[in-house]
C-alpha positions as CSV (number, residue, x, y, z in Angstrom):
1,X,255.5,3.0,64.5
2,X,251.8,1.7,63.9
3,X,252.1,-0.2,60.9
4,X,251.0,-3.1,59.6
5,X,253.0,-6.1,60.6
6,X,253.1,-8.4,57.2
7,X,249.9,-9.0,54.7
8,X,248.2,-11.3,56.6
9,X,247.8,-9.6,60.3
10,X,247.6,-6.5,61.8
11,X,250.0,-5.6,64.7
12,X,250.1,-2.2,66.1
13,X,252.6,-0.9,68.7
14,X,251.2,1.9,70.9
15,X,254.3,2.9,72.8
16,X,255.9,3.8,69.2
17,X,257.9,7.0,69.3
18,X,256.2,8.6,66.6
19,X,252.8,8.7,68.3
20,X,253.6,11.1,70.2
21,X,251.1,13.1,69.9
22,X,248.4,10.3,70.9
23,X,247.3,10.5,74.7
24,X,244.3,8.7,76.3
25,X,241.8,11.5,75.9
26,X,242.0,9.9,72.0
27,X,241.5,6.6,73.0
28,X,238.8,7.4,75.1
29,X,236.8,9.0,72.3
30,X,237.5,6.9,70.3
31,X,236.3,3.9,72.5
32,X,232.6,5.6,73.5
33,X,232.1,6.7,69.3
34,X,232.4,2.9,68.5
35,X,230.1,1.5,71.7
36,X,227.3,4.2,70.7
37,X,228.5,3.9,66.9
38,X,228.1,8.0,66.7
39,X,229.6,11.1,67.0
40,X,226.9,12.4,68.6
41,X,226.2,10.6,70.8
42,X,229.7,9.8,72.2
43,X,230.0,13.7,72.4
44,X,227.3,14.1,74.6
45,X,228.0,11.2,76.7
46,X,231.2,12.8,77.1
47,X,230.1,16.6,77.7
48,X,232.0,17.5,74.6
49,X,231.2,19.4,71.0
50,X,230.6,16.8,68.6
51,X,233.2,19.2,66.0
52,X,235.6,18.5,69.2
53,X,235.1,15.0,69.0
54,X,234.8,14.5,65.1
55,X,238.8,16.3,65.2
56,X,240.3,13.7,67.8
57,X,238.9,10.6,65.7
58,X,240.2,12.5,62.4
59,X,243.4,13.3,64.2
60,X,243.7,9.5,65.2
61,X,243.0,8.7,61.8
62,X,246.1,11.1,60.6
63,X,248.4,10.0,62.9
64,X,247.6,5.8,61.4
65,X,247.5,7.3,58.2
66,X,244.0,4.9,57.9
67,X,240.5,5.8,58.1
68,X,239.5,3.9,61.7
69,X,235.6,4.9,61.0
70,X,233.4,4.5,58.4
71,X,230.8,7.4,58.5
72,X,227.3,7.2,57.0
73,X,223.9,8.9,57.8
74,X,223.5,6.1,60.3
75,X,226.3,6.7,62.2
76,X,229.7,5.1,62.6
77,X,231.8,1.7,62.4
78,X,234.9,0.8,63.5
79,X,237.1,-0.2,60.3
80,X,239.4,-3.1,60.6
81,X,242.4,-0.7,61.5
82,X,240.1,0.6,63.7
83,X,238.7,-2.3,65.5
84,X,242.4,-3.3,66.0
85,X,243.2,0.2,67.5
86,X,240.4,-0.1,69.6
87,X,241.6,-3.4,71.3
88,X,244.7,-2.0,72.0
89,X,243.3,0.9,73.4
90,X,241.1,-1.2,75.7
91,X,244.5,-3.0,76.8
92,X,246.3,0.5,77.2
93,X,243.0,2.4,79.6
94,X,242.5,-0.8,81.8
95,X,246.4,-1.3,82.2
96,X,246.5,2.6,83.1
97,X,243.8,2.4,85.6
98,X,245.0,-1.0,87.2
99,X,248.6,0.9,87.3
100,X,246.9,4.2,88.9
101,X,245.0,2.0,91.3
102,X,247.6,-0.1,92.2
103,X,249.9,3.1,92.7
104,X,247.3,4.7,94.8
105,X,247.4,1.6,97.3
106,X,250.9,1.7,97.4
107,X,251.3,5.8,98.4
108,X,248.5,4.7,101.0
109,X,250.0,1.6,102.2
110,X,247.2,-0.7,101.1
111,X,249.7,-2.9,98.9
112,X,252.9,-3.3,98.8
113,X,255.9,-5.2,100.1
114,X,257.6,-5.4,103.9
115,X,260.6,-7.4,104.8
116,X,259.9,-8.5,108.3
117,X,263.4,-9.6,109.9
118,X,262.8,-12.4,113.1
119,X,264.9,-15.0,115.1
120,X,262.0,-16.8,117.1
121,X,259.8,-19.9,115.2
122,X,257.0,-18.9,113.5
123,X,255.2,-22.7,113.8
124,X,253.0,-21.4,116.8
125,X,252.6,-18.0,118.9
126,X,252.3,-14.5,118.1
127,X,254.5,-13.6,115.3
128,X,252.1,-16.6,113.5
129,X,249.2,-15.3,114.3
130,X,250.3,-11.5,113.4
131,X,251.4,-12.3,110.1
132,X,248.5,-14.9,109.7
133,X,246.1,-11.6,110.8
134,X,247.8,-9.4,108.7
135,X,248.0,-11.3,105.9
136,X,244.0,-11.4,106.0
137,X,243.6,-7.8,106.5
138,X,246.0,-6.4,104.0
139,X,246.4,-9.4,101.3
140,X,247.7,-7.2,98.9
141,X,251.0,-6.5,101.0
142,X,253.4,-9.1,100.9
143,X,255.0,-9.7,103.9
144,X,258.9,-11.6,103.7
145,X,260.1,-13.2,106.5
146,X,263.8,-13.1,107.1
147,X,265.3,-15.6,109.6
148,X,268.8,-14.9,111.0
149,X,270.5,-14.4,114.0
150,X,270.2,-10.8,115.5
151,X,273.5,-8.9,114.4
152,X,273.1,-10.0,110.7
153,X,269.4,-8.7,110.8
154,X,271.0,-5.5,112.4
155,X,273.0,-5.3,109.4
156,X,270.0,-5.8,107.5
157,X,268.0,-3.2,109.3
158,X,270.7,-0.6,109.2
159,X,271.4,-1.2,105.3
160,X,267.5,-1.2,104.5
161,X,267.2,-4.8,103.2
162,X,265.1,-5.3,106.1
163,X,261.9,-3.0,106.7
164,X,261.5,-4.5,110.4
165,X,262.7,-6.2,113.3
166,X,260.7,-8.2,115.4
167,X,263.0,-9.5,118.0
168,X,263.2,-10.9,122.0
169,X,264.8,-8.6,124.4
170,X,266.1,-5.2,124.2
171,X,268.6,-3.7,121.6
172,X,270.3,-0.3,121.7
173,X,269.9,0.7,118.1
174,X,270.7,4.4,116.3
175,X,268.8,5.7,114.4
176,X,265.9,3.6,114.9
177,X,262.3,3.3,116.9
178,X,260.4,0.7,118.7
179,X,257.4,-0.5,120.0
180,X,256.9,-3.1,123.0
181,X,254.4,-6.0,121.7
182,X,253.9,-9.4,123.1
183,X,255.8,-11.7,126.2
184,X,255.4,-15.1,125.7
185,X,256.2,-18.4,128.1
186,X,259.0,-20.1,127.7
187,X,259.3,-23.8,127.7
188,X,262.3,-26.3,128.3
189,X,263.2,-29.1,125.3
190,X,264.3,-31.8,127.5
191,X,264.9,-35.4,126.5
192,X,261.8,-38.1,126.9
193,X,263.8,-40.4,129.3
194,X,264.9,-37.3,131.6
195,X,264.2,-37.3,134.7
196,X,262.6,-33.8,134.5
197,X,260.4,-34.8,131.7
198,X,258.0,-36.5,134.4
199,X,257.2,-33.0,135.2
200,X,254.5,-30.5,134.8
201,X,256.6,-27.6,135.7
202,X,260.3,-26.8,136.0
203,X,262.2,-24.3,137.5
204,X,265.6,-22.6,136.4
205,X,267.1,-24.1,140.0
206,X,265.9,-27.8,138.5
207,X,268.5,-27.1,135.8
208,X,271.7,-26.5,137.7
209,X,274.4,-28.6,135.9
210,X,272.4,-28.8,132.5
211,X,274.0,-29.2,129.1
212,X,272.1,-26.9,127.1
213,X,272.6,-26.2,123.2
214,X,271.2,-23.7,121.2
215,X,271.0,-22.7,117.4
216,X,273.0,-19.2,116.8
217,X,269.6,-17.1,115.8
218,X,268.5,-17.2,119.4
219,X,271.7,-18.2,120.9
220,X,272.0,-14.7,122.4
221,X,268.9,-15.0,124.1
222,X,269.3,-18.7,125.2
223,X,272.8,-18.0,126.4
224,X,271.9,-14.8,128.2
225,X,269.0,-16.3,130.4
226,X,271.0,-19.0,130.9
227,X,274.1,-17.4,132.4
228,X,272.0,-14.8,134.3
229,X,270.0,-18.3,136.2
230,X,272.7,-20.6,136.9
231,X,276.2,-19.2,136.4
232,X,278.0,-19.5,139.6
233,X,281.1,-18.3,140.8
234,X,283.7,-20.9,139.2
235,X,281.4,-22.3,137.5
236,X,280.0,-21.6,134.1
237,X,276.9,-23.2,132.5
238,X,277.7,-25.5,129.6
239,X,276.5,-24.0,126.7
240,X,276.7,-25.3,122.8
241,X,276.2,-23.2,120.1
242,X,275.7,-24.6,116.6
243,X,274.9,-23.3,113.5
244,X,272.2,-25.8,112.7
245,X,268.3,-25.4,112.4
246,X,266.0,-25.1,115.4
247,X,264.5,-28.4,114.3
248,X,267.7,-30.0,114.1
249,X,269.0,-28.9,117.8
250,X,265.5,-30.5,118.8
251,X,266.5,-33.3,117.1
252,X,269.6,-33.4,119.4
253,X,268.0,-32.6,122.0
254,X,265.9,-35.6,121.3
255,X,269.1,-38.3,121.2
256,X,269.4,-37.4,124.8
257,X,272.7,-35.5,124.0
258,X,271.6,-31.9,125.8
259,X,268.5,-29.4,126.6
260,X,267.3,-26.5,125.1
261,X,264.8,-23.7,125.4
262,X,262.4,-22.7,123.1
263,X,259.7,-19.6,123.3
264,X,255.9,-20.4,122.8
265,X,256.6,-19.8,118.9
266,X,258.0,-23.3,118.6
267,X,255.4,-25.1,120.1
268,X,253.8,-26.2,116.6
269,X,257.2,-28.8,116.1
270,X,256.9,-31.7,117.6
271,X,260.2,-34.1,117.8
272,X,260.1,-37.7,118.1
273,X,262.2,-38.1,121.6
274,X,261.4,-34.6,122.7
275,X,259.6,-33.3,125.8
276,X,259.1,-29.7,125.8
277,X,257.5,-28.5,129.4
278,X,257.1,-25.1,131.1
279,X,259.6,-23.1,133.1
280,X,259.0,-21.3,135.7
281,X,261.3,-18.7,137.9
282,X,260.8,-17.3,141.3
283,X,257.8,-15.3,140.5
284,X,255.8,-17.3,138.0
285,X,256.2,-18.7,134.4
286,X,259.1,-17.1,132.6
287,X,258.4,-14.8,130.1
288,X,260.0,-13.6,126.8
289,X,259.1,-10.1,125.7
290,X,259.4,-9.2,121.9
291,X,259.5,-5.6,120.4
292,X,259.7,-4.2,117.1
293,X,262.4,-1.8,115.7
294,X,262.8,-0.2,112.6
295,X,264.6,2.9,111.1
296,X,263.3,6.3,111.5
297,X,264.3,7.1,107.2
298,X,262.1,4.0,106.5
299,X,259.2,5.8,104.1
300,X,258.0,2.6,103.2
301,X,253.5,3.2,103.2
302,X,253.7,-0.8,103.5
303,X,255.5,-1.2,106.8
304,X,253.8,2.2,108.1
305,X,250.2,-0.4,107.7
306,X,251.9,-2.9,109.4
307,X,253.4,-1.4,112.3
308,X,249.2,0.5,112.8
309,X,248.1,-3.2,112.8
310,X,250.6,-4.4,115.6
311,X,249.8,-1.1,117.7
312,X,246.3,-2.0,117.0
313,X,246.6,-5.5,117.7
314,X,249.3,-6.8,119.5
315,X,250.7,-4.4,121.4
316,X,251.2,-5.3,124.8
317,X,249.5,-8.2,124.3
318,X,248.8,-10.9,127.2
319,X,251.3,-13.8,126.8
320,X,250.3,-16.8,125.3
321,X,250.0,-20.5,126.8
């Protein structure tokens, strides 16, 4: 109820229950009579009757059970019930219109939330710079990152906690769509004091009878190019999988323990120890390609702006160095 709270202040509650006949027309009236301090006036400015206007003041005034005017052949002055009304009614219009604006950009996808799921680095390469771009085109979307390793973020997808994939390779997925974006280089983390290190370029043959050890969010990918380059019959390629961070297997890449690969994405870390140079197949530098999936239920206005923005931008984009 709007009531007086004590004998010193005035506290009104707008939301009460037994204002329910109050709606923002009222406010708005009486908002424009006290900045043109008249009936009249306000009417006009508002296209109205002044008798129309002169009942939605009085009807105000019934429902407070105060007068919120005083009237005199001059015109009219917010009382001190009134003034107070007024100030919430300020509050309650530009809260309204901040909530309709901000639910306008929503339903279009101008603001918003997406929860992008990913298992490459985001120190250097595409991804960065999408998220960088998008960021500065649509600021009022937040974008989330999610970093695990690809059957949890399958889970993710599939359950709706994630709005996006953007992922290496190919996945068979139900229920879901993609788009091809980006291929980027991909590089070997090799220790300083290797022998390899000395180069400029290295090729998968170079690596026969590597150790390699990779974190398990791109050990699927590691292990996959690995096994497809240098298995042999008999003999498998030594492969570790740990469940540390991708700066920590650098880090042990770094003691001189094993060798890793890393996409143009991680190129921003740098590792004392480290060496991280190109490699190269039969036909060129060795590429990565990314996609993106999500689900086809996904009504989400937020993620429909972003996946426009990589079509727009990224899309089949030329790898990076």
């Amino acid at each position: 109820m709007l009531v007086a709270d004590g004998a010193k202040s005035s506290s009104y509650d707008l939301l009460s229950p037994f204002l329910r006949g109050i709606d923002l027309r009222h406010l708005r009236y009486a908002l424009m009579a006290a900045q043109l301090r008249s009936f009249n006036k306000a009417a006009a400015s508002l296209n109205i009757k002044p008798a129309t206007l002169s009942q939605h003041i009085s009807f105000l005034e019934g429902q407070f059970a105060t007068p919120l005017f005083r009237r005199s052949p001059r015109g009219v002055v917010p009382t001190d019930a009134g003034e107070v009304l007024l100030a919430s009614a300020r509050r309650v219009l530009n809260e309204m219109e901040g909530l309709y604006e901000k639910t306008r950009a929503v339903s279009q996808g101008r603001a918003g939330a997406v929860a992008i799921g990913f298992v490459t680095s985001i120190s250097a390469g595409n991804l960065r710079s999408s998220l960088i771009g998008f960021h500065d085109e649509y600021p009022e979307i937040h974008l989330r990152g999610i970093e695990d390793d690809r059957y949890r973020l399958f889970t993710k997808l599939d359950s709706g906690s994630v709005d996006a994939l953007i992922i290496s390779g190919s996945a068979e997925l139900a229920d879901t769509q993609s788009l091809n974006l980006w291929s980027e280089r991909m590089f070997v983390a090799l220790p300083s004091a290797h022998p390899l290190a000395s180069r400029e370029r290295i090729y998968w043959s170079d690596l026969h009878g590597e150790t390699f050890v990779a974190p398990k969010t791109t050990a699927d990918d590691i292990e996959a190019m690995v096994r497809t380059r240098l298995a042999q019959p008999g003999k498998e390629p030594q492969i570790i999988i740990t469940e540390v961070s991708r700066e920590t297997v650098l880090g042990v890449v770094g003691m001189g323990r094993a060798i890793t690969l890393v996409s143009a994405g991680s190129l921003g870390m740098t590792i004392d120890g480290v060496a991280i140079r190109q490699l190269f197949d039969g036909t060129g530098p060795h590429l990565l390609s990314f996609s993106a999936y999500w689900r086809d239920d996904n009504r989400n206005q937020a993620l429909s702006t972003f996946l426009h923005f990589l079509r727009d931008r990224y899309s089949l984009a030329p790898p990076r160095d």
